[in-house]
C-alpha positions as CSV (number, residue, x, y, z in Angstrom):
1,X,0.0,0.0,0.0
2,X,0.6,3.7,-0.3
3,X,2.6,5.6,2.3
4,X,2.0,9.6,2.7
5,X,3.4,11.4,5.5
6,X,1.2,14.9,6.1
7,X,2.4,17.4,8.2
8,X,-0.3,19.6,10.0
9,X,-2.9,16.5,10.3
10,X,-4.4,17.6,13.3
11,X,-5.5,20.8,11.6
12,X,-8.6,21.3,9.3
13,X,-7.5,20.1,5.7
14,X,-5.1,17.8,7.4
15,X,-8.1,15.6,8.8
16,X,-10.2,15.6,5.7
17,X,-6.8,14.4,3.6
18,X,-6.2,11.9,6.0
19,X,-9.8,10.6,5.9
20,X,-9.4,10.7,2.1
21,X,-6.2,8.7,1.7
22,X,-7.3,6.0,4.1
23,X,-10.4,5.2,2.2
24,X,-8.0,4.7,-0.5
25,X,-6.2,2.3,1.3
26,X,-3.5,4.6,2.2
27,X,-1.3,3.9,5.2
28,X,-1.1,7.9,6.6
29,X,1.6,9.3,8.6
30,X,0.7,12.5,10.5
31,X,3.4,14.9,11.8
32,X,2.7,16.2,15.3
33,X,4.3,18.4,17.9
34,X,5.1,17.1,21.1
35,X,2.7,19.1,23.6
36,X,1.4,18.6,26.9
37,X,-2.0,18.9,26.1
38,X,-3.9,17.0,22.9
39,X,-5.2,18.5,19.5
40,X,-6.1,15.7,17.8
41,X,-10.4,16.0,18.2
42,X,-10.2,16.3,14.2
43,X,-8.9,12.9,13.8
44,X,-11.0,11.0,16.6
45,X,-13.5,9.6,14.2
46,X,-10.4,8.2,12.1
47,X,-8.3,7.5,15.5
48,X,-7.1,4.0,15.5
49,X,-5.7,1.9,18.1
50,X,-2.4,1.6,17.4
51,X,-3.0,-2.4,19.1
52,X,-5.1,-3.3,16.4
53,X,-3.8,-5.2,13.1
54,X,-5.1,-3.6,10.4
55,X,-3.8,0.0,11.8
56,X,-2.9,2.5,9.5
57,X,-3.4,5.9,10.4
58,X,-0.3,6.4,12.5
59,X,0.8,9.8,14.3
60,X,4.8,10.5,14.8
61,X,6.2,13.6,16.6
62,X,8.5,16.2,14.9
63,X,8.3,20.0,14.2
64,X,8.4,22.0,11.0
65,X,11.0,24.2,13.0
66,X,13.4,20.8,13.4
67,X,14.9,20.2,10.3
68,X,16.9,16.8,11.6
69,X,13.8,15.6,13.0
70,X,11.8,15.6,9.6
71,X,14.8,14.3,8.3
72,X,15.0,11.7,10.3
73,X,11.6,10.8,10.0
74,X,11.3,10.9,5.9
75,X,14.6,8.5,6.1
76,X,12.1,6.1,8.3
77,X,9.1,6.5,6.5
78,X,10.2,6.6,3.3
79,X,6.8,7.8,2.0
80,X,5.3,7.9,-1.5
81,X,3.6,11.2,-0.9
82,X,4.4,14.0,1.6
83,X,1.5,16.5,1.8
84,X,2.8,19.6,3.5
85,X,0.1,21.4,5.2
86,X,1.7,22.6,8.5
87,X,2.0,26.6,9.4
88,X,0.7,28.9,11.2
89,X,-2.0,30.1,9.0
90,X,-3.8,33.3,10.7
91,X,-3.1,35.9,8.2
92,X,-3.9,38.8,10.6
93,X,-1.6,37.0,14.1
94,X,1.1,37.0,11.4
95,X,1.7,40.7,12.3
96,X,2.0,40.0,15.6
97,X,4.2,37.0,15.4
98,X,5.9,37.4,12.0
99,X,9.5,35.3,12.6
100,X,7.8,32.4,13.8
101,X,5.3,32.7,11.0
102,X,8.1,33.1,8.5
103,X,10.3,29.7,10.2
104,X,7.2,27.9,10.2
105,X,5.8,28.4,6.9
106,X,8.6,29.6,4.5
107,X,11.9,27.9,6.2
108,X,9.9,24.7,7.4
109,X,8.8,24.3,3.8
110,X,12.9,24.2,3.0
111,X,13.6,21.7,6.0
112,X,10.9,19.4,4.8
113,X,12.3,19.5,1.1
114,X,15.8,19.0,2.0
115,X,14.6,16.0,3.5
116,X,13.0,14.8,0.5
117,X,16.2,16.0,-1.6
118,X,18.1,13.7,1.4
119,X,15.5,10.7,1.0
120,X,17.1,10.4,-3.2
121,X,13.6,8.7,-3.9
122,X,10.4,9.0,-6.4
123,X,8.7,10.2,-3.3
124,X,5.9,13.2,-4.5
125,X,5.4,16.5,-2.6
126,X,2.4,18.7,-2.3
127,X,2.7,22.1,-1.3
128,X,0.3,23.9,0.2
129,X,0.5,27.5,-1.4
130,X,-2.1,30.0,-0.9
131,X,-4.3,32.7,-2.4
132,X,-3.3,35.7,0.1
133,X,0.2,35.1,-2.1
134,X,-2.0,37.3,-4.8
135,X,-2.3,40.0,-2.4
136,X,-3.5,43.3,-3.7
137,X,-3.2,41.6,-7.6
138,X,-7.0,41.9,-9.2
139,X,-9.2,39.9,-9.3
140,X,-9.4,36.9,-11.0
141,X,-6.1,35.4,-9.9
142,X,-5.1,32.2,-11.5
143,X,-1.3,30.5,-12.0
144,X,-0.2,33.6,-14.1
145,X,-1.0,36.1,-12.0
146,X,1.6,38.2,-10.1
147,X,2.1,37.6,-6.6
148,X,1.4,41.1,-4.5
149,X,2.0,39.4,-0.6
150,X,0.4,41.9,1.7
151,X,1.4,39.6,5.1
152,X,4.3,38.2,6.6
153,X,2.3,35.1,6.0
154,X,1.4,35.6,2.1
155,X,5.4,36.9,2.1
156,X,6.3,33.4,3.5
157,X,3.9,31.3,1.8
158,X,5.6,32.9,-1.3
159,X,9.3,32.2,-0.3
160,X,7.7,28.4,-0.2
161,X,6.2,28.6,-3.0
162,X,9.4,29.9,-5.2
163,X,11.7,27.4,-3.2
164,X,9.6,24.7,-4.1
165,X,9.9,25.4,-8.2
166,X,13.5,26.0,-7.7
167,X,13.8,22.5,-6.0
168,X,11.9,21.1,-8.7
169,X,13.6,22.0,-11.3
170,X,17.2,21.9,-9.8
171,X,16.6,18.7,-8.3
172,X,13.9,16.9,-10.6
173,X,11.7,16.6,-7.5
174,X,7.9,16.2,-8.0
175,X,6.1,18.6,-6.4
176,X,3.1,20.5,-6.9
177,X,1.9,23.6,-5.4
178,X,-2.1,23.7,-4.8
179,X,-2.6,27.7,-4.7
180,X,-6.0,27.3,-2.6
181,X,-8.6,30.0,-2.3
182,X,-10.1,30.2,1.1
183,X,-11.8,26.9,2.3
184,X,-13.6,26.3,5.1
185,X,-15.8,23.5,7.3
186,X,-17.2,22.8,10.6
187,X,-13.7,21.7,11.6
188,X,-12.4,25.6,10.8
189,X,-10.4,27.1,13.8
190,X,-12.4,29.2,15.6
191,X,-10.3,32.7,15.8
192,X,-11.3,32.0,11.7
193,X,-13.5,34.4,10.5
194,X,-16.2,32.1,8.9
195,X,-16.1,29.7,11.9
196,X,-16.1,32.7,14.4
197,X,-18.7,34.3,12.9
198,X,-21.0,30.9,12.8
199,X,-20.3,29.9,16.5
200,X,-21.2,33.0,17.0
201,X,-24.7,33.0,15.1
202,X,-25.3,29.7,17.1
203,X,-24.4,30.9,20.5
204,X,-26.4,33.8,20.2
205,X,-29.5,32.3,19.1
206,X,-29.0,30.2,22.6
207,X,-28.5,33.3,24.3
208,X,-25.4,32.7,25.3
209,X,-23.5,35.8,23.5
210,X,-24.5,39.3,22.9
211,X,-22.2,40.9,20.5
212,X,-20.0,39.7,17.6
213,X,-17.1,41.8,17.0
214,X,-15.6,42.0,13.7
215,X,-13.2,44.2,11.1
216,X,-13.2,44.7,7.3
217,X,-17.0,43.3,6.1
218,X,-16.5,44.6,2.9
219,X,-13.7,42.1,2.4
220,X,-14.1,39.5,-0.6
221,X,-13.1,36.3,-0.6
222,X,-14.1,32.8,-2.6
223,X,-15.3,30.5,-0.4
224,X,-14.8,27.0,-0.9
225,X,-15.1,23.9,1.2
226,X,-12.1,21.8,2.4
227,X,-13.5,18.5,1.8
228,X,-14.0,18.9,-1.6
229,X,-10.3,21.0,-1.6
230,X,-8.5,17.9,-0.4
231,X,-9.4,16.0,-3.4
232,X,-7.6,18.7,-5.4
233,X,-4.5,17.8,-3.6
234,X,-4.4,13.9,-4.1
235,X,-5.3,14.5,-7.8
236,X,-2.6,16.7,-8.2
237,X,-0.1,14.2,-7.2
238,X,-1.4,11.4,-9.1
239,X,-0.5,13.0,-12.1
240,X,2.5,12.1,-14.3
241,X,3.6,15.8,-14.2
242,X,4.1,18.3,-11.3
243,X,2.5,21.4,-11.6
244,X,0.3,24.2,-9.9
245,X,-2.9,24.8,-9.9
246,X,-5.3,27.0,-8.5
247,X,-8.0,25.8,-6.2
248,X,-11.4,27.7,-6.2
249,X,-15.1,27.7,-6.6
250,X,-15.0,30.6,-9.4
251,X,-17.3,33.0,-6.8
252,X,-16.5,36.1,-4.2
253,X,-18.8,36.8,-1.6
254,X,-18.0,39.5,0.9
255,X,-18.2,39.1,5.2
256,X,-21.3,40.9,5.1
257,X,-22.8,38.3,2.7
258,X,-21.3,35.5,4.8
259,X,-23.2,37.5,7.8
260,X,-26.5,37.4,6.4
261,X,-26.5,33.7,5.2
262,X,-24.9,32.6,8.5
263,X,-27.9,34.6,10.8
264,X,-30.6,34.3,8.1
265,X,-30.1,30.5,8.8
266,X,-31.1,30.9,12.3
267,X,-33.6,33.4,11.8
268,X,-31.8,36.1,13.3
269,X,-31.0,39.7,11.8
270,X,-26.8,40.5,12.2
271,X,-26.8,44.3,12.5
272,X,-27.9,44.4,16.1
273,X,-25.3,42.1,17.1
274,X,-22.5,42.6,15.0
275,X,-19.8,45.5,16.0
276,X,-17.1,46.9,14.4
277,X,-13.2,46.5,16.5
278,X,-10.1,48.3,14.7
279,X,-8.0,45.1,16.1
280,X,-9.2,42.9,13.6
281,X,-8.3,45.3,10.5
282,X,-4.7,44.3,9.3
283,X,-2.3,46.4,9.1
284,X,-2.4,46.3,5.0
285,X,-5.9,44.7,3.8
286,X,-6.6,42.5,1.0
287,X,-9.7,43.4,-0.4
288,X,-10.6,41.0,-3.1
289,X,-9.9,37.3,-3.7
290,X,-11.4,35.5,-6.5
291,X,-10.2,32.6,-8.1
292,X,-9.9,30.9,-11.7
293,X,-9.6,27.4,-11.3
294,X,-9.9,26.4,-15.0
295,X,-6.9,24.8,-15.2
296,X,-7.6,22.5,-12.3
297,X,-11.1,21.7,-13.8
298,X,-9.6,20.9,-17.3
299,X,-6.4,19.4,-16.1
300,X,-7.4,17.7,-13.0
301,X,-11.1,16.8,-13.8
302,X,-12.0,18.6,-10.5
303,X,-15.0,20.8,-9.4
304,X,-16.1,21.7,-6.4
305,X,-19.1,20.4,-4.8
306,X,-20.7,22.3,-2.1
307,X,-21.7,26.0,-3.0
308,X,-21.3,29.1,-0.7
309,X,-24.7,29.0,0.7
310,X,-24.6,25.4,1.6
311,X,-21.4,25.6,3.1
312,X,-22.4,28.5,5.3
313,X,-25.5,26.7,6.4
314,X,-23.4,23.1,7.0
315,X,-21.2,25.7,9.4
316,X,-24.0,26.9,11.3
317,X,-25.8,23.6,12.0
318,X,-22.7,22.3,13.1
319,X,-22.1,24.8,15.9
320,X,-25.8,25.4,16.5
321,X,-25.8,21.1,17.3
322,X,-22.7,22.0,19.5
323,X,-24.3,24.3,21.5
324,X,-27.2,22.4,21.9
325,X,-25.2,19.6,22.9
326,X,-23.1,21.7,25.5
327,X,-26.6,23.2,26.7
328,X,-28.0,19.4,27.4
329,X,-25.3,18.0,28.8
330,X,-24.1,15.8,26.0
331,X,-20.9,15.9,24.4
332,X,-20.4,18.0,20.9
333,X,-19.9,16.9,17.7
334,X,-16.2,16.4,16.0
């Protein structure tokens, strides 16, 4: 069977690949830190006893930030695929922590491909490149565009991005670089602004909140969700040829818009709740995301599924069960 090694499994694309590769019979290797406390809820419905024979979901510590540990660990692993997802990924915390966003994200990307370049095998790498590297480029933004980064995080993700075509063609390595428009689920991080903004619908409707406090609403962004994203990344590695391709549903919709389907769900009205906090604007905004994935629908035969609206609404239930759940006693969904 296939090995793939997948660093930032615990997180929210991390969980959906590794529920994709082990219904395809992968065996699925997921980097995590070593922490005192647990962060692996996203992977408890795919959790498997490590006792059992047939176990193939199999978590191993190391650190994007520890070069000789990923080393160490592709030399033992030897996987077939290495999906690199790790980083820390708030665009807006990147300002306030920019050198550990830049080691994580642009110099853990290097570590990891050294250790491929170290391994001397067919092993295939996906990088996971992102549409804040467009910036302040207009919209639509597909693999030609011009990268404008207007984050330390869209500044790192490009260093990756660049390092990973330099290693590619220097070294003959195949990797592809999945440049994914914003995608999002129940399993989004809460500080997230879709997921903050849906826990936040639910937990008023309970009365358990008053206000929602937000930034930029007039921000546009295309909204896609991360289940059907992951199946961009396998595809792309199944292909004879590395390449990049642009991940995206084709549609914008600003945060107002993602307010009033989120509290229209719930029969609520936003404006009485929502207020507007200068700590959420960033320091330099991107105003406009919008993707052109035709390349990835031509090349890759993929499409997304699930349409703004219905991902909004999937959000919303979600939490809205959760707080249900927490009201009665019983324990939330994962």
């Amino acid at each position: 069977m296939k090995k793939a090694l997948i660093t930032g499994i615990t997180g929210q694309d991390g969980s959906y690949l590794a529920e994709l590769l082990l219904a395809k019979g992968y065996e699925v290797y997921g980097l995590v830190r070593r922490s005192s406390s647990f962060n692996t809820e996203r992977l408890e419905t795919i959790y498997q006893d490590p006792h059992v024979t047939d176990y193939r979901l199999r978590l191993v510590y190391g650190d994007l930030e520890d070069g000789s540990s990923l080393a160490n660990l592709v030399k033992k692993i030897q996987p077939d695929e290495i999906y690199n997802l790790g980083a820390q990924s708030h665009v807006r915390v990147s300002f306030d922590v920019p050198e550990y966003t830049v080691s994580t994200v642009a110099m853990g990307t290097l570590r990891l491909l050294e250790a491929v370049r170290g391994l001397g095998s067919e092993c295939r790498f996906y990088q996971a490149s992102s549409s804040e590297m467009f910036g302040a480029a207009p919209p639509p933004q597909n693999e030609t565009t011009t990268f404008q980064p207007r984050s330390p995080y869209a500044c790192a993700k490009v260093f990756a991005h660049q390092i990973c075509h330099n290693y590619r063609d220097a070294y003959g390595l195949h990797i592809s670089c999945g440049i994914l428009f914003n995608h999002e689920s129940p399993r989004r991080g809460i500080p997230f602004v879709t997921r903050k903004i849906t826990r936040a619908a639910a937990r008023i409707k309970h009365g358990l909140d008053k206000k929602l406090f937000l930034g930029n609403l007039d921000a546009k962004r295309d909204w896609g969700f991360a289940g059907d994203y992951v199946q961009a990344m396998w595809l792309m590695l199944q292909q004879d040829k590395p390449d990049d391709y642009v991940v995206a549903t084709g549609e914008s919709h600003s945060v107002r818009e993602l307010l009033d389907v989120a509290f229209e769900t719930l029969g609520l009205d936003w404006k009485p709740y929502v207020e507007i906090d200068q700590r959420y604007f960033r320091p330099t905004e991107v105003d406009h995301l919008h993707g052109d994935a035709t390349k990835a629908r031509t090349k890759l035969g993929w499409k997304p599924k699930v349409g703004f609206r219905e991902l909004v609404t999937m959000m919303v239930r979600a939490d809205e069960a959760d707080v249900s759940a927490a009201l009665s006693g019983r324990a939330p969904q994962v």
